[in-house]
N, C-alpha and C positions, 0 to 999 in steps of 0.2 A: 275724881277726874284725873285724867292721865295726863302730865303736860309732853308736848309735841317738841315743842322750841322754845326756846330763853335765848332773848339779845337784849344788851343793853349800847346806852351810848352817853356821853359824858358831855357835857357844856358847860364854859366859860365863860361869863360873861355876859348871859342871857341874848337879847336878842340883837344884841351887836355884840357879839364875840365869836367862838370855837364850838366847833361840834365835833367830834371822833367818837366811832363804834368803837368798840371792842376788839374787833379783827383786822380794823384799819381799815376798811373798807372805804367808810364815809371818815371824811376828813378833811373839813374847809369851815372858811370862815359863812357866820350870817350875818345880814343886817338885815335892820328895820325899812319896808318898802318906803319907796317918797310918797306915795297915799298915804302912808301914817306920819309922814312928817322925818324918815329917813332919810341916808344919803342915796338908798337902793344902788345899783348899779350889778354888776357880774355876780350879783349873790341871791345863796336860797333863805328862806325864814321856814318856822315853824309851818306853817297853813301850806305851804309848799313841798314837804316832806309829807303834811300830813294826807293830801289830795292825792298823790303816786302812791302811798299807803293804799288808801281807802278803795281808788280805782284800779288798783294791782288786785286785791283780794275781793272785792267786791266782780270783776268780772270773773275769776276764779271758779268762785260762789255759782254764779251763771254756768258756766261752762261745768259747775258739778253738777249742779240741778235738772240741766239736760242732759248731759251723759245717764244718770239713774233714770230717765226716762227712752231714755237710746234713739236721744236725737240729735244731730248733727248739726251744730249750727260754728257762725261766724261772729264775735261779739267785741264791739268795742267801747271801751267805759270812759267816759271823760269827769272826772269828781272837781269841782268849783267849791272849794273852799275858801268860805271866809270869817275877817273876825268884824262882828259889830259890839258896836259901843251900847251897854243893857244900860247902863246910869254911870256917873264919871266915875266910878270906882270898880266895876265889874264891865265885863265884855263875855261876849256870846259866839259859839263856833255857829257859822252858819253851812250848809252843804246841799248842793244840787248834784245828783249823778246826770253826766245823758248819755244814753246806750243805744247803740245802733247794734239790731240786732238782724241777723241775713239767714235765712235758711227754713223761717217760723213764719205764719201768716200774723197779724199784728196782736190778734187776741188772744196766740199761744204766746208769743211772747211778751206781753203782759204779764199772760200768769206767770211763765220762766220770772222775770223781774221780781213780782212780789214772791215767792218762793224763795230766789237768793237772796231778798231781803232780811227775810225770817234766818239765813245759817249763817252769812254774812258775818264775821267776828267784827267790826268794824258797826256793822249798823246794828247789831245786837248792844255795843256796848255805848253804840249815842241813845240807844231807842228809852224815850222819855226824858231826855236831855237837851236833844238837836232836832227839830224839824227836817227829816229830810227828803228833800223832795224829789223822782225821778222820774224823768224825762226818757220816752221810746223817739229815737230820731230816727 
């Protein structure tokens, strides 16, 4: 396997502390949301970096899976991440995409969806971990 890209990113503190990439790019404090019993306020968490992740590369995915079919379409991905409580010791990512897809009659775009699913780097590496479920809006 040929690797593409390598980024890393450094935290502090865990989920109320520091996060900085490597290039500086990202570079701010997180906290813990006030649904977990946080102070939340101007700040991102984990589930929140991870959802702009999944739904950046995941419509991608989309937008490859129809170009190699040489179709033109309009795609937007919205990823809902979350964390639930599996038993008091362990916790579980949970994930819904919804994609509004424009340019495909509904049942092409369906198939476009489960196709990006399958190359999806993101849903390949929850697939059998994360239920996840996607919604055509």
């Amino acid at each position: 396997m040929k690797q593409l890209f390598e980024t890393s990113a450094t935290t502090t503190g865990g989920r109320n502390g520091h996060v900085k990439s490597a290039d500086g790019v990202l570079d701010f404090n997180l906290k813990i949301p006030t649904q977990m019993g946080g102070e939340g306020g101007q700040f991102t968490n984990p589930e929140q970096l991870f959802a702009a992740g999944y739904s950046a590369c995941f419509d991608n995915a989309l937008q490859m899976v129809a170009g190699m079919e040489k179709i033109k379409i309009e795609s937007t991905t919205t990823a809902n991440v979350g964390l639930a409580m599996h038993n008091p010791t362990s916790y579980d990512l949970t994930a819904t995409l919804d994609v509004e897809v424009k340019g495909v009659d509904k049942d092409k775009a369906k198939e476009l969806l489960n196709k990006a699913h399958t190359i999806c780097p993101y849903s390949v590496a929850l697939k059998g971990n994360v239920d996840v479920k996607i919604n055509l809006v």
